[in-house]
N, C-alpha and C positions, 0 to 999 in steps of 0.2 A: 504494500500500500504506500504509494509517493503522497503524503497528504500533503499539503503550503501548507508551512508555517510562517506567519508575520508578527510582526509586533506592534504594540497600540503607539499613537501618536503620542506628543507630551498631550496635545489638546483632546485627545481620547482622554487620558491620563484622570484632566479636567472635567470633563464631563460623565467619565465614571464615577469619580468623588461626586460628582451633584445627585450623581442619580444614587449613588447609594446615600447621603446623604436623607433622599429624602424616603429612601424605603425603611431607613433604621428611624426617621421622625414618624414615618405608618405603624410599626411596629409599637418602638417604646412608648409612644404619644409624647416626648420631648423633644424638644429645638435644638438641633445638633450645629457645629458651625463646623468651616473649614479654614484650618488654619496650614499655612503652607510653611516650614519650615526645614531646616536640616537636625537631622539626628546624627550619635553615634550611631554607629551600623551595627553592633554590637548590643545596643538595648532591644534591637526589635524582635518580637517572638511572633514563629511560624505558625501558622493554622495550616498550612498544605503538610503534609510527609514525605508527597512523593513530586518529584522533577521528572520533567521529561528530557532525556537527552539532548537529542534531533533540536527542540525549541530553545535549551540553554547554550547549545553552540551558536547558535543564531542571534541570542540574546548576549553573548558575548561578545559575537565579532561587531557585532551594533553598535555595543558600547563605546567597543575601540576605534570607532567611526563618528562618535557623536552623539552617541543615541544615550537621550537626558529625560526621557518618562519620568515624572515621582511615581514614586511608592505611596498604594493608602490603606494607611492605616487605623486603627479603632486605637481610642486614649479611652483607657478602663484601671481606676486606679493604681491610676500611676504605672502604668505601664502601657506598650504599644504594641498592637498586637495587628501583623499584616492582614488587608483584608484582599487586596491584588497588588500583585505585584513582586511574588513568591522570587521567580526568573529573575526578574532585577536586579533582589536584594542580594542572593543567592551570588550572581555572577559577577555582584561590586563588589562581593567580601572578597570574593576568590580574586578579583583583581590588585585586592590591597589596595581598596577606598577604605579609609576609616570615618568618614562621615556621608551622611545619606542623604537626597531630600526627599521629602515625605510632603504630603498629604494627611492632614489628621485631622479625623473627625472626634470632633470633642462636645460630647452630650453639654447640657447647660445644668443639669443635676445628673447625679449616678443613678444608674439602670442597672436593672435585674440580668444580667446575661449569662448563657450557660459557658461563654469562652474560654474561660481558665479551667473550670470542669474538662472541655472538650482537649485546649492543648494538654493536660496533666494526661488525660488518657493515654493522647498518643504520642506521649514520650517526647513531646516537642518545648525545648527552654530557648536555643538558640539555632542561628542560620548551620550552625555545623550536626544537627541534628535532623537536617534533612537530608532524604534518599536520594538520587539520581537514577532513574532507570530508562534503560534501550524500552523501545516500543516494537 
């Protein structure tokens, strides 16, 4: 199977953040904002486990070319937790970025969410805790 793989624009990036934005304000019933900043690379904790090969090579030579997508993340006490943008984070650390930009979505009170329940499951703390696998 040759499937395409592509990667989202920065202005995808953007408008990813709005549209989840306003499905986690459907959800919790709170006013969530977006704040655009840089992180260590190092604080952000994965919700995927697994990588796809094929897309993270692609997601790498991008990098090396230019390619400046944010990562967006959920701010859940105090800590940040990716919500797309797994490939990104993933293939900045392995290039020895030690700072990141981000997309954060930052509720305007604290919400109920099952995500640190869900990461602790799956064994996921840092970006070196994710899998890589061929397809």
């Amino acid at each position: 199977m040759n499937e395409k793989i592509s990667v989202i624009s920065r202005e995808d990036a953007f408008r990813r953040a709005e549209k989840l934005k306003r499905i986690n304000e459907a959800i919790y019933n709170v006013k969530f904002e977006i704040e655009q900043k840089f992180l260590p690379i190092d604080v952000l904790i994965p919700t995927q486990r697994e990588l796809n090969e094929t897309k993270l090579l692609v997601v790498l030579q991008e990098i090396k070319h230019g390619y400046d997508a944010p990562v967006i993340v959920l701010s859940h006490k105090g800590r940040y937790y990716i919500l797309d943008g797994h490939h990104r984070a993933f293939a900045l650390k392995k290039l020895g970025y030690s700072q990141i930009e981000v997309l954060v979505l930052k509720p305007e009170k604290e919400i109920e969410t099952k995500i640190e329940e869900t990461v602790k499951k799956s064994g996921l703390k840092t970006l070196e805790d994710i899998v890589v696998v061929r397809n």
